[in-house]
N, C-alpha and C positions, 0 to 999 in steps of 0.2 A: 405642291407635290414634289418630291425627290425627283433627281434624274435615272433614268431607265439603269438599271444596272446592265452591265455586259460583262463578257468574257472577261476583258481586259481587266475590267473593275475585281473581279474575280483572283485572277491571279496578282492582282498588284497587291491584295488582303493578304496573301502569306506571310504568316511571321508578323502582322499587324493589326492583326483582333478578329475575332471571333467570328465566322461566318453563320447566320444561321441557316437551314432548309428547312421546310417542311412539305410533307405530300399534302396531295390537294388534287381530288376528282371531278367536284362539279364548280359550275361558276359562283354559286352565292361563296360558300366555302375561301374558294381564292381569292374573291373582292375583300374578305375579310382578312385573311392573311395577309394580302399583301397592303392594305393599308394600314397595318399593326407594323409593317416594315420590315417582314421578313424578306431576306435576300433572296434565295433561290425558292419557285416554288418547282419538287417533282411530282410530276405523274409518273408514278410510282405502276409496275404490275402488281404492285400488293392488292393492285385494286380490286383482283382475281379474288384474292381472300377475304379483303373487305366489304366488299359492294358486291362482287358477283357469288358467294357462295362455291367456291371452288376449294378443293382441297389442298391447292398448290399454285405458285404463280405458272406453273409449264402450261396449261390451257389458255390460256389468255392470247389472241389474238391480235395482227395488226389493226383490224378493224375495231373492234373495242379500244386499243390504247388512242390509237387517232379521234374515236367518238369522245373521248372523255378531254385529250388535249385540246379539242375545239372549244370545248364546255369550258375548261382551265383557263383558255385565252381570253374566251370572252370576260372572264372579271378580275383582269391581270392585267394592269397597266404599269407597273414599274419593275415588278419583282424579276430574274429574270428566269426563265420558264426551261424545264429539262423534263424530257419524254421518255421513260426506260422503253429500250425496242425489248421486245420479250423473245423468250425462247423461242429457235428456228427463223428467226430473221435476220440472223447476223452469221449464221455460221455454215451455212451450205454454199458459200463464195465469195470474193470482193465485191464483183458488179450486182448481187446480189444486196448484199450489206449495204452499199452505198446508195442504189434505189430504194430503201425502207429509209434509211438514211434522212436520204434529198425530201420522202414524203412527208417523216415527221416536222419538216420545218415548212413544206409546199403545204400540205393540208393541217395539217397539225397546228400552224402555228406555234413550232416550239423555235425554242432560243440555241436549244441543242439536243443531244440526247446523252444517254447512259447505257454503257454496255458492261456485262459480267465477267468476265475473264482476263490474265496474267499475259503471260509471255506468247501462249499460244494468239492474242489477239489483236497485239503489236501491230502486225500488216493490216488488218482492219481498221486499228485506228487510224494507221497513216494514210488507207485511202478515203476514209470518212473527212479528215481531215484537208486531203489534200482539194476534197470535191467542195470543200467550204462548209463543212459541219463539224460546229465544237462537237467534242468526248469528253464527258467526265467517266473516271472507272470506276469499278469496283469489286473491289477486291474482301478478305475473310473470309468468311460464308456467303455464299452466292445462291442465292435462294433455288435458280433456277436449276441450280446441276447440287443440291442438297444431299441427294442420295449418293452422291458419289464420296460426299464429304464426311457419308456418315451419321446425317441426317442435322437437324440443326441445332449443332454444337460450336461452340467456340474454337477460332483456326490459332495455331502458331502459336500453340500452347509449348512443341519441344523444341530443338535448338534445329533441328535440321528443314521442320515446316516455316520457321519461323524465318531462317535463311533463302528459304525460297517466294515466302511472303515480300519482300525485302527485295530482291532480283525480279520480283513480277512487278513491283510498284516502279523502281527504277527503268523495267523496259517500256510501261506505258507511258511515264513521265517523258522517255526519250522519245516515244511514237508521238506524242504530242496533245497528251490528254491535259485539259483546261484544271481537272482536281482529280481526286482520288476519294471515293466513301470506302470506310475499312468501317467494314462490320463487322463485330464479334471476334475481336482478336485482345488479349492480355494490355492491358494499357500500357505497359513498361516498353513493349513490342510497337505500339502504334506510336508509341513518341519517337523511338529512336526512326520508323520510317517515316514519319514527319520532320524528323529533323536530316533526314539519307534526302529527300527527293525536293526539287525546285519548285513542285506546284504544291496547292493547296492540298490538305486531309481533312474529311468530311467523315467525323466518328458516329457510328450506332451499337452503342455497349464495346465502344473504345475509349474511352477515359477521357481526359480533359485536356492531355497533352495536344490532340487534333488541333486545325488550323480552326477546326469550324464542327458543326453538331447538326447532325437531323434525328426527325423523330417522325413515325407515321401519327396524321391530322388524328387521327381516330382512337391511337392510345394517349396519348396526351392530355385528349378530351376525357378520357374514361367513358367511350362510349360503345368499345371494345367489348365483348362479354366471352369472348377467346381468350385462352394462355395468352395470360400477357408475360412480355419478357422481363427480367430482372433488372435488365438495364433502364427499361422504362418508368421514368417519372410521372406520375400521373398529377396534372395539375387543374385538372376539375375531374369531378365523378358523374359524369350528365348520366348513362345509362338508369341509373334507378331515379332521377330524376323525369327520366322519358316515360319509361315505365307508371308510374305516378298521374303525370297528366295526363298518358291518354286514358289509366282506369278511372281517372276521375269526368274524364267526356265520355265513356263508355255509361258510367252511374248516372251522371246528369240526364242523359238523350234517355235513357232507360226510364228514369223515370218522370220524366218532363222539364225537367227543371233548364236543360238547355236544348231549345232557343229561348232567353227571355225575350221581356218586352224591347230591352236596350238591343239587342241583338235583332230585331223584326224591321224592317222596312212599312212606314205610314200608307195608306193608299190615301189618293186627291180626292178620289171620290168616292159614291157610297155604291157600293158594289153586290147590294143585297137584290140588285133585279137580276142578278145572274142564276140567282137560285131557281127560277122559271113561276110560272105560276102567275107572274105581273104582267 
């Protein structure tokens, strides 16, 4: 097996080949990723929309994101493991921020976390950082504050968002964030801030120019049955696949045909004095 990835390994990849992530919620899931050799696995709050049936990642809870990073840990032995804190745990103060912070790495078992926002979360990262917890950012579209953006549209599309795209990635790189994911920004725009800031870019419908590319487990797989995005590659179609096998165990059990005999477990003995009457 490879050696554990870390931080360090992380940022020493800039400008040296392609990092991949992918999200990943339960443990069978992550044992698979991560011995396919992907680098970073995140638990993602996408998991709100994925797994829990939520209209938005804002509901998502610290308690859910910790239940599911445990889950992640347990079939994660090299990869190295990032926890998004979700909405309203990072932003109602430092000491705040830094105790969800400390948990995702105490209970959680993550390797780090991932926080949403630019200039305004600079002092966040520095005390996250300073308390011994990597940051990676993330910046474009920031799922969690959506509405404010517009809803979910592509950022830094004109020349003045696109300059403050740009100054939000530089203040966090200065705060000390281990990478950067630029979602849904103009690719022309993601390369030149991949090529403005010292740490890693981590693209999602950011183009090729990024340091490195995620993608969520579950569009990839085509197992999605949600808008999926434009950006998104789908590199199996399991959904109507799934669909499939279970109408075909639905037919079988219907109409007898599953359990076979191959499927039945032997008895040792003869078990017909059970019927009574002997």
């Amino acid at each position: 097996m490879a050696d554990k990835c870390t931080v360090k390994d992380i940022l020493a990849r800039k400008g040296q080949g392609k990092i991949t992530t992918l999200t990943a919620y339960d443990a069978a899931t992550a044992r698979m990723l991560d011995e396919s050799g992907i680098d970073i696995l995140l638990v993602g709050d996408s998991l709100g929309m994925v797994l829990l049936g939520y209209d938005s990642t804002v509901p998502v809870t610290m308690a859910e994101m910790l239940h599911h990073c445990r889950a992640v840990r347990r079939g994660t032995m090299r990869a190295l493991l990032v926890g998004d804190m979700p909405f309203g745990s990072f932003q109602a103060g430092l000491s705040e921020a830094v105790a969800n912070g400390v948990r995702f790495l105490k209970e959680g078992g993550c390797d780090g976390v991932k926080i949403e926002g630019g200039q305004e979360m600079a002092e966040v990262v520095r005390a996250l950082t300073r308390a011994g917890v990597p940051v990676m950012g993330h910046l474009g579209l920031t799922p969690q504050t959506a509405g404010q953006l517009g809803g979910f549209k592509v950022q830094g599309r004109d020349l003045e968002s696109a300059r403050k795209l740009l100054l939000d990635a530089q203040s966090l790189a200065e705060a000390g964030v281990f990478a950067i994911v630029l979602e849904c920004v103009p690719g022309a725009l993601a390369g030149i801030v991949t090529r403005q800031v010292a740490v890693p870019t981590i693209g999602i419908g950011a183009g090729p120019e990024c340091d490195g590319q995620v993608l969520v487990i579950n569009d990839l797989l085509g197992l999605s049955e949600r808008h999926t995005p434009s950006f998104v590659k789908k590199y199996a179609d399991l959904a109507p696949q799934v669909r499939e096998a279970v109408t075909a165990f639905r037919d079988e059990v219907r109409s007898g045909a599953f359990p076979a005999a191959e499927h039945t477990f032997a008895a040792k003995n003869d078990f017909s004095s059970l019927l009574g009457g002997n």
